[in-house]
N, C-alpha and C positions, 0 to 999 in steps of 0.2 A: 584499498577497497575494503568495504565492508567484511564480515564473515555472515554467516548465515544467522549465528547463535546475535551477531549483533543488531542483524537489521529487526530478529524476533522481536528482541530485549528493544528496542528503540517504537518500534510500529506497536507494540505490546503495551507500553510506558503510553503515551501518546494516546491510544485509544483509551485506556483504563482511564487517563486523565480528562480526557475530554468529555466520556461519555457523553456523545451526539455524532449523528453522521451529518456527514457532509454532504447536503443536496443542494438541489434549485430548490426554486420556488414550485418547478413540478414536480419531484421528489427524486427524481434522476441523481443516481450520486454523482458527483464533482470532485479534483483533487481536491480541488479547495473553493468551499463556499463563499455567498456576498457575506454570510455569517462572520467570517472567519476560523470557519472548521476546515479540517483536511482530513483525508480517506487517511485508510492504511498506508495506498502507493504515493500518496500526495503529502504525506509526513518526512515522508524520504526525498523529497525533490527541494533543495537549496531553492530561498527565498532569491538569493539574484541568478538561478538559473532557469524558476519558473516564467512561465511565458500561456496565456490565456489558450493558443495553438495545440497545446498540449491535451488539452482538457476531450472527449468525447468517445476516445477509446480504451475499453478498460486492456489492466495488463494481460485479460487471459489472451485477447487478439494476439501479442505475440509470441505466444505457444511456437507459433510455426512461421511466424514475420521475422524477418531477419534486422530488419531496423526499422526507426522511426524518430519521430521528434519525441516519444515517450522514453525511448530505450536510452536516446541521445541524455537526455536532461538525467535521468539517472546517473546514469555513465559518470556527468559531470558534476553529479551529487556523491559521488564513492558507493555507486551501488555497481555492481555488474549483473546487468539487467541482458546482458547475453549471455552468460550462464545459464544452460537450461535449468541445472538443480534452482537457480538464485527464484528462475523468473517461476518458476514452479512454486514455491515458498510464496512468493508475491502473491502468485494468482490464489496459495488459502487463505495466507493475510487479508488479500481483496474479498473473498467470499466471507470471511469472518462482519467488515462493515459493514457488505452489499447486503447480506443475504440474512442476519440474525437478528433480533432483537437486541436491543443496548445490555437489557437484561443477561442477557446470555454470555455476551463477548467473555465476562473472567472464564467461566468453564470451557469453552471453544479455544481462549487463547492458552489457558494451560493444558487443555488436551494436544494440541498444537504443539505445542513446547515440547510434551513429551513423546509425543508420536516424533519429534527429529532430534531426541535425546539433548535437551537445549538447560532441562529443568529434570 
């Protein structure tokens, strides 16, 4: 499985490079767009384990959800998406795409880094 320091360093890379989010056509973020962008959590989900089913719950829902086809597809990505610390990580990662300007993401994602001693 992943470490924490690696899914940063991975979801971190991946956004910085893509610079764009991942939506529909109605702004809704998506793991992975008709673009071909992917979120933060949709970076992390192996191209033959993703599956469109996936797509409409973000990771904060399982804060307190014990499983799903989102926790599942990670799982068989090398994430452990049942660890609460993991899925906690996840859900700032996710707020980092969801919720900030493209602009923003380096300061967020190295503040991030360093708030879980990563950087």
């Amino acid at each position: 499985m992943l470490s924490a320091r690696e899914i940063y360093e991975r979801v971190s890379a991946h956004l910085l490079k893509q610079r764009a989010v991942s939506e529909d056509d109605n702004g809704s973020c998506r793991l992975r767009s008709a673009h071909g962008r992917k979120c933060a959590i949709g970076s992390l989900v192996s191209d033959d384990v993703y599956d469109p089913d996936i797509e409409g719950i973000g990771i904060s829902y399982y804060r307190h959800a014990r499983d799903g086809k989102l926790l599942q597809a990670l799982y068989a990505s090398n994430v452990n998406a049942y660890d609460p610390s993991i899925v906690e990580l996840l859900i700032e990662l996710e707020q980092v795409h969801d919720d900030a300007s493209v602009d923003q993401w380096p300061h967020l994602l190295n503040a991030l880094g360093r708030r879980h001693a990563f950087i």
